[in-house]
C-alpha positions as CSV (number, residue, x, y, z in Angstrom):
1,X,13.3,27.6,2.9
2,X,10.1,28.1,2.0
3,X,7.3,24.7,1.8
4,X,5.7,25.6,-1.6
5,X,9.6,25.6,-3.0
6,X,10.3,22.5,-1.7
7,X,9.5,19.3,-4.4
8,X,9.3,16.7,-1.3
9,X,6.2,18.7,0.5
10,X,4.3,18.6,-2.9
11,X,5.2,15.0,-3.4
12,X,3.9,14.1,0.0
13,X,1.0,16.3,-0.3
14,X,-0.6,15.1,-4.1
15,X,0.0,11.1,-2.4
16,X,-1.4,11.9,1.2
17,X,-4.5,10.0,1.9
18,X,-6.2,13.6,3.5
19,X,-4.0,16.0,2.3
20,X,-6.6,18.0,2.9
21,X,-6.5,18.5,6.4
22,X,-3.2,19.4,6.9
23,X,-1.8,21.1,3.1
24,X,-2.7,24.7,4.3
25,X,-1.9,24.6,7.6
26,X,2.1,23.8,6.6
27,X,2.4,25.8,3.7
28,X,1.4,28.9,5.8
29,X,2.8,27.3,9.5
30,X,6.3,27.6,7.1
31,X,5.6,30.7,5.9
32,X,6.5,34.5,6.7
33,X,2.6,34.2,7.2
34,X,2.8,32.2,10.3
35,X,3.1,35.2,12.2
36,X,-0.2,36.7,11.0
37,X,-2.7,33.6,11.6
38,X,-4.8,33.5,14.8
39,X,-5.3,30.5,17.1
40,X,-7.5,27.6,16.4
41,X,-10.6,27.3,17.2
42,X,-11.0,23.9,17.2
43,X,-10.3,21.4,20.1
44,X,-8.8,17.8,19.1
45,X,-6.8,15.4,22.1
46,X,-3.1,14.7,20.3
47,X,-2.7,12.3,23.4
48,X,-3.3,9.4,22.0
49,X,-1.4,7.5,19.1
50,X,-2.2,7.3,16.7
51,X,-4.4,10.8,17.4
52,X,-6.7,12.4,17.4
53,X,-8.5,10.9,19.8
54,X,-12.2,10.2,19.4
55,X,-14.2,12.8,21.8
56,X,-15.9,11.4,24.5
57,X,-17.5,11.9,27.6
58,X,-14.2,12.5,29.5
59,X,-13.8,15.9,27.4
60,X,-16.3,17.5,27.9
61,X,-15.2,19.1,31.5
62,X,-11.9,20.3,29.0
63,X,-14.4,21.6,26.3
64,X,-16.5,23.6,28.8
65,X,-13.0,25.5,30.8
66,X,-11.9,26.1,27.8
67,X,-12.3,29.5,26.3
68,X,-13.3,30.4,22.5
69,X,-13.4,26.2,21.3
70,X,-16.2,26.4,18.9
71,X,-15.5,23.2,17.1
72,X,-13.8,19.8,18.0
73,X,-12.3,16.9,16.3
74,X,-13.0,13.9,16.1
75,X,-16.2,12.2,16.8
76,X,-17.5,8.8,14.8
77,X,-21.0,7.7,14.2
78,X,-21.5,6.6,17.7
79,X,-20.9,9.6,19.5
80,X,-24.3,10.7,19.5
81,X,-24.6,10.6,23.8
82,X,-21.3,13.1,23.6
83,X,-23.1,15.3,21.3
84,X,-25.8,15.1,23.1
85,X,-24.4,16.1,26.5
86,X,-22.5,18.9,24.4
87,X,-25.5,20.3,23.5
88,X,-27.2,19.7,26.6
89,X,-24.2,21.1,28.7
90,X,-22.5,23.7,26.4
91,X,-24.5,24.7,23.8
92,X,-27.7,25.4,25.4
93,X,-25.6,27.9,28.4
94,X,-23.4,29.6,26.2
């Protein structure tokens, strides 16, 4: 059955405190058009609950193995020394 046809996904969605982050990705991750999307790009830690986790210094080995990761999720206003040894350690060698 298809998300957009279904009343309960639109009820969550126009309540959801950021529905923004997640409305596209299960409409289409529900779709016929699942099987045409790419991978993310984007590296977040589900490994902690609630998640994501923040990033820290501990990721940063797991963001330089990994291959085609040009974004991440989630940092705060203090993670200025993990952005900082991201663009010190990644950014700069790429």
């Amino acid at each position: 059955r298809e998300v957009v046809q279904n009343k309960k996904y639109m009820i969550f969605f126009k309540t959801a405190f950021c529905p923004d982050e997640c409305y596209f990705q299960t409409i289409i991750g529900n779709s016929v058009f699942y099987y045409s999307t790419k991978r993310n790009w984007t590296y977040a830690d589900w490994n902690v609950d609630p998640g994501p986790a923040i990033i820290s210094e501990k990721h940063i080995p797991i963001l330089k193995d990994a291959d085609n990761i040009f974004f991440a999720r989630k940092f705060t206003n203090e993670s200025d020394n993990v952005v900082g040894m991201i663009d010190n350690n990644l950014r700069i060698n790429a």
